[in-house]
Structures are given as structure tokens and as C-alpha cells.
Wavefront OBJ file of the C-alpha trace (Angstrom):
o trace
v -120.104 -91.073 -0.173
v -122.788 -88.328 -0.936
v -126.286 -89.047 0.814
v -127.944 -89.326 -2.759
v -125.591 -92.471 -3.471
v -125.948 -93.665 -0.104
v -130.237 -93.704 -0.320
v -129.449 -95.261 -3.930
v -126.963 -98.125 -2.531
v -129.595 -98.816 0.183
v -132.797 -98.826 -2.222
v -130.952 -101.152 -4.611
v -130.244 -103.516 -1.600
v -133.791 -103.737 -0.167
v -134.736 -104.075 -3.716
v -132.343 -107.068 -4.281
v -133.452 -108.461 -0.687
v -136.702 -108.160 -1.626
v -136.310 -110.140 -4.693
v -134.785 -112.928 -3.105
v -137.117 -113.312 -0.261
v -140.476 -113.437 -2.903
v -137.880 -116.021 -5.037
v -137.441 -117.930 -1.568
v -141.292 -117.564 -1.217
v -142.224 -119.035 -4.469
v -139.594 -122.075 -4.204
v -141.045 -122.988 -0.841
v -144.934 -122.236 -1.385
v -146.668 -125.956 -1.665
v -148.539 -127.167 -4.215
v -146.540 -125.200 -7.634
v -145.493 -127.450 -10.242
v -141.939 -126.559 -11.347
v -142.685 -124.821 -14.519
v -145.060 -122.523 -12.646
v -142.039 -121.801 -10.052
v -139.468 -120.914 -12.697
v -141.910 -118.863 -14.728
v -142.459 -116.674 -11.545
v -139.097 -116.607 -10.780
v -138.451 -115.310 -14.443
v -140.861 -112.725 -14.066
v -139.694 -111.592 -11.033
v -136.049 -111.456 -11.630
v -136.279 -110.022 -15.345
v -139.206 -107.346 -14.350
v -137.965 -105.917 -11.060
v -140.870 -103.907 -10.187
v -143.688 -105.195 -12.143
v -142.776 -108.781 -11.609
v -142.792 -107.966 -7.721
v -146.069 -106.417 -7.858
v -147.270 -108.682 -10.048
v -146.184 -111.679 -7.762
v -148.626 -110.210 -4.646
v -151.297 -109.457 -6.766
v -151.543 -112.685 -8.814
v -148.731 -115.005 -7.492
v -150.927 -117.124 -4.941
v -153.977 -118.455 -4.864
v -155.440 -116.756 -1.689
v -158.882 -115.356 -0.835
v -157.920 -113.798 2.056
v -157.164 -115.181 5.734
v -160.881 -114.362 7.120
v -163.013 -115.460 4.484
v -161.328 -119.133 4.113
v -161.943 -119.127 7.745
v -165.138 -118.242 7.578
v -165.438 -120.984 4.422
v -163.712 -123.261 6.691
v -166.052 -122.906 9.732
v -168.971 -123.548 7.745
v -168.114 -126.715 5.602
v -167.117 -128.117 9.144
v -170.973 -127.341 10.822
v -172.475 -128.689 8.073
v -174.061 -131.953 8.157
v -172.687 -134.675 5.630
v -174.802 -135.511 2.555
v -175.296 -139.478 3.398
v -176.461 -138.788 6.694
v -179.667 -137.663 5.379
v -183.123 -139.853 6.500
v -183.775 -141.576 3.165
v -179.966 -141.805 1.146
v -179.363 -145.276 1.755
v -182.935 -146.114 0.804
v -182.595 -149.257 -1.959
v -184.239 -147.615 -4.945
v -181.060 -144.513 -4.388
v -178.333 -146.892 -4.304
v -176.184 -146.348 -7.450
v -175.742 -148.928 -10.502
v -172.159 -147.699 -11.642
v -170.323 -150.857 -13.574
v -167.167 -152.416 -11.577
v -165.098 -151.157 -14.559
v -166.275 -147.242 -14.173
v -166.842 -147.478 -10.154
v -162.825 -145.716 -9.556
v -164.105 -142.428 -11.260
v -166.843 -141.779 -8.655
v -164.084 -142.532 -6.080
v -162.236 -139.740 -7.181
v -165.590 -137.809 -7.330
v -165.936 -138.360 -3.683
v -162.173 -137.946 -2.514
v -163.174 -134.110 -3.748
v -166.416 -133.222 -2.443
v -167.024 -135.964 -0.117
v -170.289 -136.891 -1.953
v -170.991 -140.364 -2.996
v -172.721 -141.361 -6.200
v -176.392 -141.571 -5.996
v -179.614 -143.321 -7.740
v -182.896 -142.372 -8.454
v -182.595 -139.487 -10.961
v -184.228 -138.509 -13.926
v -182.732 -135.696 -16.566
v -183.223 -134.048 -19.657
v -181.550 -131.423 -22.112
v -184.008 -128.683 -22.827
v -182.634 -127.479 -26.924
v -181.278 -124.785 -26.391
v -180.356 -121.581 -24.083
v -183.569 -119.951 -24.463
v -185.668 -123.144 -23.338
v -183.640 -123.871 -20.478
v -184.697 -120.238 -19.610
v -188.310 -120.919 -19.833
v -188.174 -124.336 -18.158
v -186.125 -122.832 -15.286
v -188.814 -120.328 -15.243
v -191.833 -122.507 -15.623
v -189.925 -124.927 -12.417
v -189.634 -121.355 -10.080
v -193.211 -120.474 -10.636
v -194.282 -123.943 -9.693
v -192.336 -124.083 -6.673
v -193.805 -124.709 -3.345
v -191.056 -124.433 -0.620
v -187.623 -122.975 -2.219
v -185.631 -121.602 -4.960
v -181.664 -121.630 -4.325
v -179.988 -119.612 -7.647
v -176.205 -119.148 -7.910
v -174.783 -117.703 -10.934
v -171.372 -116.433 -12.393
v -173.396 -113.967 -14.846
v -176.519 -112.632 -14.022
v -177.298 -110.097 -16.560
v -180.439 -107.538 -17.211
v -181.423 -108.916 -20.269
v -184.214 -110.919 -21.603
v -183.318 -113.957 -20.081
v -181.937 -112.296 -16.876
v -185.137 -110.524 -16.205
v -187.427 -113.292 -17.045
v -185.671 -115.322 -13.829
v -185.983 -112.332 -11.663
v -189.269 -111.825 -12.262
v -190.351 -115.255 -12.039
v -188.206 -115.054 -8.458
v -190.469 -112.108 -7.565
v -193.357 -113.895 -7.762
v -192.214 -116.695 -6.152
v -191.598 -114.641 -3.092
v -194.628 -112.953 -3.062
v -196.530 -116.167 -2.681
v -194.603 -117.343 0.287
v -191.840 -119.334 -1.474
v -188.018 -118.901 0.441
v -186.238 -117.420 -2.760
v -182.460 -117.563 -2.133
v -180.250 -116.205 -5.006
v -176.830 -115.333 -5.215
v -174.405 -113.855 -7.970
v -170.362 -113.154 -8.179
v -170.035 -109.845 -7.721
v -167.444 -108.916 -10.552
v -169.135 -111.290 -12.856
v -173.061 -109.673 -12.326
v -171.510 -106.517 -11.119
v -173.920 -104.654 -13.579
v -177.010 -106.803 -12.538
v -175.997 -106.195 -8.664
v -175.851 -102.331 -9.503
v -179.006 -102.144 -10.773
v -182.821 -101.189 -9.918
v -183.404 -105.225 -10.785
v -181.637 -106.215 -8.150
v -183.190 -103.878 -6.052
v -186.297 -104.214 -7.167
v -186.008 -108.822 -6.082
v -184.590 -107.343 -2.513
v -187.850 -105.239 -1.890
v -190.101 -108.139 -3.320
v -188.451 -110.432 -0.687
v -186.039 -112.208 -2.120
v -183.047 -113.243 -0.395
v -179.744 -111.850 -1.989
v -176.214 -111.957 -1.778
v -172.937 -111.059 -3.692
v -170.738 -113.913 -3.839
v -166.625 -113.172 -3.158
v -167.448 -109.481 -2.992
v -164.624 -107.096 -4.114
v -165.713 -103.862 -1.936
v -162.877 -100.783 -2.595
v -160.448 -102.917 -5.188
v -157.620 -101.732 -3.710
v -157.968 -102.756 -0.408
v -159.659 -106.117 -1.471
v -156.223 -107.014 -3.260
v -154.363 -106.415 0.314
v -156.786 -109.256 1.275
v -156.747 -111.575 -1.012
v -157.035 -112.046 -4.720
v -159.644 -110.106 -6.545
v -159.539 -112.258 -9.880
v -160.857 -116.005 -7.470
v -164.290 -116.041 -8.208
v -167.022 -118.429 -7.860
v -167.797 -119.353 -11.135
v -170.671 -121.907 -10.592
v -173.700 -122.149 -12.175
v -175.977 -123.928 -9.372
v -179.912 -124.281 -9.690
v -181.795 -125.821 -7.006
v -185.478 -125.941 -6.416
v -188.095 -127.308 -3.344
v -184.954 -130.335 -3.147
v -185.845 -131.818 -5.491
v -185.183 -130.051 -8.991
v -181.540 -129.103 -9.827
v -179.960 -127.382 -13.016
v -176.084 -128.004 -14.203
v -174.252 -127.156 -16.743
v -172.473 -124.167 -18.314
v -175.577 -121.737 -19.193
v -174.900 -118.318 -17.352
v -178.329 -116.097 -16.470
v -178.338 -114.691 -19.950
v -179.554 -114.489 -23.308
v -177.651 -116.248 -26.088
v -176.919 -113.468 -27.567
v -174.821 -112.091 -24.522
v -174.782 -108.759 -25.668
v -171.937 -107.696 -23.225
v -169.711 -109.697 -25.563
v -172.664 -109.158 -28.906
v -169.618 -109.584 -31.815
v -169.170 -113.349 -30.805
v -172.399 -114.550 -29.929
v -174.605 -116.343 -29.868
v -173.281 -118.501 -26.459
v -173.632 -121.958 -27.192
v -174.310 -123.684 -23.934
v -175.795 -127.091 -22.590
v -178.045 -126.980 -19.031
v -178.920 -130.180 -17.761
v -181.996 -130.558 -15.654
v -182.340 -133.150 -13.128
v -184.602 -134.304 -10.580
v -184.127 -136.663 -7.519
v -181.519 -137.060 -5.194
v -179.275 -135.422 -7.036
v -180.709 -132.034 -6.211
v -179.425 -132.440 -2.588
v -175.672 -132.468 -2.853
v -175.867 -129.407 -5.486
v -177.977 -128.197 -2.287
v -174.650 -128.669 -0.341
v -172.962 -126.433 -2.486
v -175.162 -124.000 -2.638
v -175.721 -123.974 1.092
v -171.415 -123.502 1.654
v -171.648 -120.531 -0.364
v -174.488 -119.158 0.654
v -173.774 -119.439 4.393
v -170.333 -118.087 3.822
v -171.306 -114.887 2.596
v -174.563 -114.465 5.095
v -175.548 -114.729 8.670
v -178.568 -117.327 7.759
v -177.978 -120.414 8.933
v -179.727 -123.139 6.503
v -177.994 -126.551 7.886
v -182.248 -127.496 8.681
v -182.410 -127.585 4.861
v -179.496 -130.539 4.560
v -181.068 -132.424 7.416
v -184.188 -133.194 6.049
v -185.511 -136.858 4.878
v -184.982 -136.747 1.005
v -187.957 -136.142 -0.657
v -189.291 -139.128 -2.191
v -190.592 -139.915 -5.964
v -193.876 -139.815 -4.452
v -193.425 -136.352 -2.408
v -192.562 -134.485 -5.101
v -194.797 -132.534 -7.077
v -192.714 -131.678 -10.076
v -191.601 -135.518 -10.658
v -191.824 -136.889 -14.601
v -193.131 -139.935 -15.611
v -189.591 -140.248 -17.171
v -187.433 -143.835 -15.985
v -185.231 -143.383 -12.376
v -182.109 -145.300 -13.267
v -179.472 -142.147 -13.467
v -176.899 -142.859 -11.192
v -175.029 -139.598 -10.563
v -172.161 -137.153 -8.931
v -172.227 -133.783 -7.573
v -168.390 -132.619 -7.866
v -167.381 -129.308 -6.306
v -164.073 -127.383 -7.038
v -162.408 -124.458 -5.765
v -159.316 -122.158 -4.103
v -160.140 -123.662 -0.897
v -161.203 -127.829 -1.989
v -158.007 -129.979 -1.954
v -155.730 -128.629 -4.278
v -155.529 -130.331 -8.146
v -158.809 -131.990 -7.553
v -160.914 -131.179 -11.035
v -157.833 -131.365 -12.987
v -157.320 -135.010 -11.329
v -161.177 -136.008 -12.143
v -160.598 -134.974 -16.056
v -157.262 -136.716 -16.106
v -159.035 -140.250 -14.691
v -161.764 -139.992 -16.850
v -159.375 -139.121 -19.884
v -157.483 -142.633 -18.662
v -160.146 -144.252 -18.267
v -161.251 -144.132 -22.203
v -161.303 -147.326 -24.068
v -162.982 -146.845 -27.155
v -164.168 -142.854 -27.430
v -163.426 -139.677 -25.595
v -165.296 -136.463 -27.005
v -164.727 -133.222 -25.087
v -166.150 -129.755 -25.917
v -164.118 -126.484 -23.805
v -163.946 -123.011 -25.040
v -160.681 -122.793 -22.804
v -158.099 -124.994 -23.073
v -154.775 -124.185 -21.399
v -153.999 -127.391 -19.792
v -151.179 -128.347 -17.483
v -148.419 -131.225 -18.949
v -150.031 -133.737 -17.223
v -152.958 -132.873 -18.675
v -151.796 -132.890 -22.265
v -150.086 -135.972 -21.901
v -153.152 -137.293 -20.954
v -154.874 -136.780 -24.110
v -152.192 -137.415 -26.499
v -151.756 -141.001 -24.203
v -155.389 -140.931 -24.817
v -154.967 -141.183 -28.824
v -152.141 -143.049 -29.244
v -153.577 -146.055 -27.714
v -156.281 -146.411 -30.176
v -159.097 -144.600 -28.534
v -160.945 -141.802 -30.862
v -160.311 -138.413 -29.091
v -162.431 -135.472 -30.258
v -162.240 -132.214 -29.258
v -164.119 -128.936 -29.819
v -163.223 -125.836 -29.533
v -164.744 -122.453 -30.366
v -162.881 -120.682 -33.617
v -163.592 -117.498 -31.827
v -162.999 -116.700 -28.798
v -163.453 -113.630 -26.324
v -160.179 -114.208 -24.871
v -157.544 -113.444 -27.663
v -154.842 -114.639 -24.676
v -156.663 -118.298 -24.083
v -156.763 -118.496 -27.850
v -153.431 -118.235 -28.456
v -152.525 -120.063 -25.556
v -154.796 -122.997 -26.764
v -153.738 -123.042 -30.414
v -150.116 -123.680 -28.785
v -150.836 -127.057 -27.774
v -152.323 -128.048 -30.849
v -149.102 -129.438 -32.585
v -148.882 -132.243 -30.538
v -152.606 -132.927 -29.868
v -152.309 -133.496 -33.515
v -149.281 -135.245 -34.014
v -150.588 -137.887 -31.404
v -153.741 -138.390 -33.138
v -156.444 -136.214 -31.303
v -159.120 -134.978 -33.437
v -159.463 -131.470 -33.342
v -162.366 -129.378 -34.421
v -163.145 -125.687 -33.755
v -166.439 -124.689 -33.779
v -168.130 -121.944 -35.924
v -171.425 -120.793 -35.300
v -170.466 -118.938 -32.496
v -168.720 -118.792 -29.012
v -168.939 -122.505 -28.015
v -169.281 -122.524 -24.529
v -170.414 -126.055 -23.412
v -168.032 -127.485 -20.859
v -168.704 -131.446 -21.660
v -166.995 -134.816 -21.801
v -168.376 -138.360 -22.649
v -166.828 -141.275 -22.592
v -167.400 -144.683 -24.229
v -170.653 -144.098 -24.234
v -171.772 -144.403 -20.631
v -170.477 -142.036 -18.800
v -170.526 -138.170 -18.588
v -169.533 -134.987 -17.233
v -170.816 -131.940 -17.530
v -170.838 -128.273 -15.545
v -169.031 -125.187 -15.196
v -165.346 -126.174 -15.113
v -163.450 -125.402 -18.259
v -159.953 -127.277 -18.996
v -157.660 -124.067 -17.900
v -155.641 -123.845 -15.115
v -157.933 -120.342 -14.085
v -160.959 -123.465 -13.426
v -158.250 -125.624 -11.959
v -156.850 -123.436 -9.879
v -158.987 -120.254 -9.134
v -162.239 -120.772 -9.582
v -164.993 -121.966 -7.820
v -166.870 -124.685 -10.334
v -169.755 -127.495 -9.945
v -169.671 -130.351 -12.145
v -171.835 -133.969 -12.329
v -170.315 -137.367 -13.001
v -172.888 -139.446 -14.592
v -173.432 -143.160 -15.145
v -176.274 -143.631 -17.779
v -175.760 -144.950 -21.146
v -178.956 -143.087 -22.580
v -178.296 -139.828 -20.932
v -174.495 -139.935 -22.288
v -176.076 -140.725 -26.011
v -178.186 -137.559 -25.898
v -175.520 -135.149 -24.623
v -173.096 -137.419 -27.411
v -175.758 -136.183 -29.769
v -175.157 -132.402 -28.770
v -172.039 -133.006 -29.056
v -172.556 -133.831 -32.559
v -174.251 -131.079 -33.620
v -171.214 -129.277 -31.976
v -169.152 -131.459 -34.607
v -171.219 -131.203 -37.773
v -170.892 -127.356 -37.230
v -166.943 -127.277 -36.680
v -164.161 -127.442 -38.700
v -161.526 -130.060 -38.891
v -157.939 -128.872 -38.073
v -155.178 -130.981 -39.665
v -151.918 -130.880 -39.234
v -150.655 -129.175 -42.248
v -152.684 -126.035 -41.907
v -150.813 -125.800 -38.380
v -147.843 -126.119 -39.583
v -148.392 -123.100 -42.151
v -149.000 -121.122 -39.409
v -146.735 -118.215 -40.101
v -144.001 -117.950 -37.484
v -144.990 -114.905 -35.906
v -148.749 -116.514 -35.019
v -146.324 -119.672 -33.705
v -144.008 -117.029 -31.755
v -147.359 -115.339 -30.079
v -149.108 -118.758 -29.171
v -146.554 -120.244 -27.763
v -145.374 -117.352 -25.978
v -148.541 -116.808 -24.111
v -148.998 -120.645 -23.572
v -145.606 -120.150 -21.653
v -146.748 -117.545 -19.623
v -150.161 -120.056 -18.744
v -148.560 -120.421 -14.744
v -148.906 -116.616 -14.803
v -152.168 -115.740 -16.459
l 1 2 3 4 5 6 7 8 9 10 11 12 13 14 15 16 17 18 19 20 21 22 23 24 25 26 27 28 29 30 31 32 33 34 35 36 37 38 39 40 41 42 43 44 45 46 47 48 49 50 51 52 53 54 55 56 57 58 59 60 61 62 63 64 65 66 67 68 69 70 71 72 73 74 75 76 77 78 79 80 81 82 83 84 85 86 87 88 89 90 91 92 93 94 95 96 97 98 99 100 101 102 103 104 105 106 107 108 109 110 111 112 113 114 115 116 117 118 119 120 121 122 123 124 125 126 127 128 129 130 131 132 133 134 135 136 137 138 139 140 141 142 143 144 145 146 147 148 149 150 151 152 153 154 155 156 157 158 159 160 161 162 163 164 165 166 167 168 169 170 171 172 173 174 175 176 177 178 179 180 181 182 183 184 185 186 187 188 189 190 191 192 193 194 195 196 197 198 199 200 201 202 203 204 205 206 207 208 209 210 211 212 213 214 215 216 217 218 219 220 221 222 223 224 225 226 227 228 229 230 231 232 233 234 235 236 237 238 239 240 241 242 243 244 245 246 247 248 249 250 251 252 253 254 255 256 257 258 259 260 261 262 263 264 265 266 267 268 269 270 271 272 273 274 275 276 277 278 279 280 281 282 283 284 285 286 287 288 289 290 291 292 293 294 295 296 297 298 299 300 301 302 303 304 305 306 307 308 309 310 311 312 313 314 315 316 317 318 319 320 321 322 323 324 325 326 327 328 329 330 331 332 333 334 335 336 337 338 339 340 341 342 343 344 345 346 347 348 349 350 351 352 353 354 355 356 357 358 359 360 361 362 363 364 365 366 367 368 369 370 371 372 373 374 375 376 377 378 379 380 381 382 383 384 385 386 387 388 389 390 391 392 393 394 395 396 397 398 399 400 401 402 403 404 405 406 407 408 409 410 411 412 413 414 415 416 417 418 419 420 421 422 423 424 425 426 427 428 429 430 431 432 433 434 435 436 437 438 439 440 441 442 443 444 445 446 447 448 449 450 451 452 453 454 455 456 457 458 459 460 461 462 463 464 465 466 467 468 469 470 471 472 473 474 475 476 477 478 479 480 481 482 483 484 485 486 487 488 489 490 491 492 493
């Protein structure tokens, strides 16, 4: 046997060996449902090189060994949420309905936080007022300003919160802000960014990437900590699915404008979004802010930026990620999605749910409840698209509603449900927010808060278009082929 035959024979062996110790690897790694396991094994048995390299690039969810220690170390130092002077006070304690009280236990099996009382909220309009009220809250802050974005970018809207952060910390206000450093990469790069660092504000990248290719020996380059967290002098905090940005998103101009909803709250609220903030921020920095989370809660009376507006919201802080217990926000939409009696109305712009999660809906239909869902008609990811559009055959066929939304990129991640209760935040319904992502969401008892974001919703609705089933079923068959090829590939992408 020549020695070029001989190298071959051996290559081909360690190649085959190879192959059969990543297939042993992905029938053994925990927590993979077994459509995700064959798809990888597909991939790596039909694409011998790419599938391989694919599989340690994108194959597990890991952010690498130090940081989730580092994660790990901190959650544990960090005191718990209740233990705060002032959270069993009477006028906190939640006034959740027997019938609705097994959502917020889900809530709490996540992030360990249990519903809480006392909160007031409102929906400024639009993107461009939640801008100025954000803006208008930072200048009139006395102690701190915690800011945690996906997107951060120079624009209008990007510059107006930097600025206002500026002069925050110029007048002595703490002014903490962080931003994912492949989703503000250009605002990180900039003279903005240094321009808040020499005015004295506090700033960090969050899951920084470093030289790419050494960051994917590590861990995963595509996790990142898509939150959108707001939190001001403990009192004040802002949810929803607004990035730092104008509307018009000009990074992605040809389908704007963003359509978003921001909640503002104040109360008690504001302290277990301070949790989250606090876990990422201390996770990425040597400043130890634990005194923050062991202060008395501020009371009505404290606070200088309180409304006159009722106190009754009873409400959830629910945070998601790589490194929280693994299926958690997928199991908190599935309860709710149960849960509906009489109406279920969810807005996504990405939809590539799991089976269980399907099921859920279509179970959700056929037993008489009215299931709406929106969905933008264009999208900025042709692959989600697709992927989406796959599943609606049988969303349809069971009786959901869909509508897909047309004046522009809807990007409001919201659910209501009969009427009282809510969620709304950062996490879309795609396995990337399941699974990869780092999201913050609030669970909401509050029958008049749940009518006004029902009434965004609305507006959502009376600007969409109604799919029915005979226009998807004249889909030509290539559009079919491409959908539900790339909805197959979902454990993958």
C-alpha cells in the first residue's frame, strides 16, 4: 500500500470517527428534543465537513465555560428580591384572581421573582414618545439610571438618550448603561460612546465578541443578550420591545418604520427589572452593586417621579436566557396559551415555534377560544419568514386567526389574554428567544392595563391583512417547498 493511500485510509477513518463521536455527542447532550437531534445528525452525516463545523460552531447552546461561571457566581451573591425592607408591606401584596394565580407560579419557577402590587403604567403612542419620556425620566433623575439595550444606535433617538445620560452624569447622577456588543457594535465603535465614557458614564459591552475567531473556540458568538431593560432612581422601569432607535431604523430603512410597544411603569416593579440589570451588569464588570438590591423599597411617598395615576397593577418581572433553566419562556407562553378561555391575541414578528408550541395554539382554537395573531408581512429575515409561513396551514386549519401586518416591520412582542392578563417584553416566539437569547418580559394582572395594550393591539389588527386558508393553499409549490424546508431546518438556525 503506497503512503498516499495509506494517509487517505487513515484521514477517512478519523473522519468517520469523528462523525460518530459528534453523533454520540448530540444523542447524549440533555435538554434536545428529538427532532432537533435527528436534524443535527442529518446535517452532520449528509455534509461531512460543513455539518461538523457547523455542529461546534452552532450545535450547543454554550457561552463559554468562564463566563457562565462568572454568571453563576454572581446570581448566587446576590441578595433575593423579597428580602428587601418594604416587599411584604400590605399595600405591595398582589391581587391576582385564584383562576390566573398558576401563571405567576410559573413566572417565579423562572426567575425566582414573585408577583408584586403597587404599580402604576402607561403606553406612551408611539416609538418616538417613549423616546422623549425616557428622556424627560433621565433628566429628572436624582440617584440612578441603569440602561440595557440590544440596539443602541447613533441616530436621533440614540443620541437623544446619550445625551440626556451625559447630563445626568454631570450633575452627580450614577449613570450605568450597557449594550450587546454585536447588536450596538456601531454605537460601541463610535466617538458617542466615547464621548458618555469621558462625561462619566458608566459603560459596558454586554457578551463581548473580542477577535471572532477565538470567541467561537469559547463559546457561541450568535447568544446574545437581547433585553431591553430601563431602570431609573428604583423606582421607574421601561419594558417592552423598543430598541434605542428611531422608528425608522435606518440600518434596516427599506422595512421601516419599527412598530414597537414600551411600557412604562413605576413602583415595585422597577426592583426585580433592577435584578436583572444588576446580573448583567455585574457579570461583565468588577463593580459590585448588591447595596442597590438591599435597599428598603422606595415608597409611593419617597418617590419623586410618582403619578397621581391608581396603584392596583399587580405584576411579574420574567427573565430568560442560555444560562436560566432550560425551556422556561417557551413554558410561560405555552401556560398562558392554556390558560385562554375566551380570547388569546398575540403580536410576534418571529414565529418559529417548537411542536409543543404549535399544538398549543391550534388546542387553543379548537376549543372555542378566539386566537389572533399578527404578524409582520415583511420581514428582515427572509429565513424566519419562510419558516413562519410554514406553520400557517395548520394554524389555519384549526381555526387561529391570522393577520399579517402592513404598515411596516411589526415588532411588538405582546400577548393578552381574556382580558386581564398580559405579557409583554423582548422575547419573540422563536426558538433563537427560547433558546439563545437573553430576554426580559412582565406578566401582568390588570384588567385596564390589558384593555389598553388590547387596544394597540387593535390598531395592529385594523392595519393587517386577513390570511385565509385558500390563498395558502395557492401558494405555488415551490414557495411551499422553500417554507417548509427552512421551517425543517428551525433546530439548526
Amino acid at each position: 500500500m503506497s503512503d498516499s493511500v495509506l494517509f487517505a485510509t487513515v484521514g477517512v477513518a478519523l473522519h468517520l470517527m469523528l462523525q460518530v463521536l459528534l453523533i454520540i455527542r448530540v444523542l447524549l447532550k440533555p435538554h434536545r428534543d428529538p427532532t432537533a437531534r435527528l436534524t443535527w445528525v442529518v446535517v452532520v452525516i449528509a455534509l461531512p465537513i460543513a455539518g461538523i463545523i457547523a455542529y461546534l460552531l452552532l450545535g450547543e447552546t454554550n457561552i463559554g465555560r468562564k463566563r457562565a461561571e462568572r454568571m453563576r457566581r454572581v446570581l448566587e451573591q446576590m441578595p433575593k428580591v423579597r428580602a428587601a425592607q418594604g416587599a411584604d408591606a400590605p399595600s405591595l401584596v398582589p391581587e391576582i384572581p385564584e383562576r390566573h394565580r398558576h401563571l405567576f407560579h410559573v413566572g417565579h419557577s423562572i426567575s425566582g421573582f414573585e408577583p408584586i402590587g403597587g404599580n402604576t403604567a402607561r403606553i406612551p403612542p408611539d416609538s418616538n414618545a417613549v423616546i422623549d419620556a425616557l428622556v424627560a425620566d433621565i433628566d429628572a433623575a436624582q440617584d440612578h439610571v441603569h440602561l440595557l439595550f440590544y440596539i443602541w444606535l447613533a441616530d436621533n433617538n440614540g443620541l437623544k438618550v446619550a445625551q440626556a445620560l451625559m447630563r445626568a452624569a454631570k450633575r452627580g447622577v450614577t449613570c450605568r448603561a450597557m449594550a450587546d456588543d454585536l447588536g450596538s457594535r456601531a454605537m460601541i465603535h463610535s466617538e458617542h460612546w466615547r464621548s458618555m465614557q469621558t462625561a462619566g458614564v458608566n459603560l459596558a459591552r454586554a457578551l463581548p465578541i473580542g477577535n471572532p475567531l477565538l470567541r467561537m473556540l469559547g463559546g457561541r458568538i450568535d447568544l446574545r443578550n437581547h433585553r431591553k431593560i430601563v431602570v431609573i432612581d428604583d423606582w421607574i422601569t421601561y419594558c417592552g420591545s423598543q430598541n434605542c432607535a428611531d422608528p425608522e431604523f435606518r440600518v434596516k430603512a427599506k422595512y421601516a418604520p419599527w412598530v414597537d410597544m414600551m411600557i412604562r411603569f413605576e413602583g415595585p416593579i422597577a426592583r426585580q427589572n433592577q435584578h436583572l440589570f444588576a446580573g448583567d451588569w455585574m457579570a461583565h464588570v468588577e463593580d459590585d452593586i448588591d447595596a442597590l438590591l438591599r435597599r428598603p423599597l422606595p415608597s409611593t411617598a419617597e418617590s419623586t417621579h410618582t403619578s397621581a395615576a391608581r396603584t392596583s397593577i399587580s405584576a411579574q418581572m420574567v427573565g430568560t436566557g442560555p444560562t436560566v433553566r432550560y425551556s422556561a419562556m417557551p413554558e410561560l407562553f405555552e401556560a398562558l396559551i392554556y390558560s385562554a378561555r375566551h380570547s388569546l391575541v398575540i403580536t410576534t414578528p418571529y414565529y418559529v415555534p417548537d411542536e409543543s408550541m404549535q399544538a398549543a395554539l391550534c388546542a387553543s382554537a379548537r376549543r372555542g377560544v378566539e386566537t389572533l395573531i399578527v404578524f409582520p408581512q415583511r420581514n428582515d429575515s427572509r429565513i424566519v419568514a419562510a419558516a413562519s409561513r410554514s406553520y400557517y396551514a395548520d394554524l389555519l386549519a384549526a381555526g387561529v386567526h391570522i393577520y399579517e401586518y402592513v404598515g411596516g416591520l411589526l415588532h411588538t412582542k405582546s400577548l393578552t389574554l381574556d382580558g386581564e392578563i398580559s405579557l409583554i417584553g423582548s422575547a419573540n416566539m422563536d426558538r433563537r428567544s427560547f433558546d439563545l437569547n437573553y430576554e426580559n418580559n412582565i406578566l401582568l394582572y390588570d384588567p385596564e392595563l390589558t384593555q389598553q395594550i388590547r387596544t394597540r393591539q387593535q390598531h395592529y389588527l385594523n392595519s393587517a391583512l386577513l390570511v385565509d386558508a385558500e390563498q395558502v393553499a395557492n401558494w405555488p409549490r415551490h414557495r411551499r417547498l422553500i417554507n417548509n424546508t427552512v421551517a425543517m431546518l428551525g433546530p439548526v438556525l
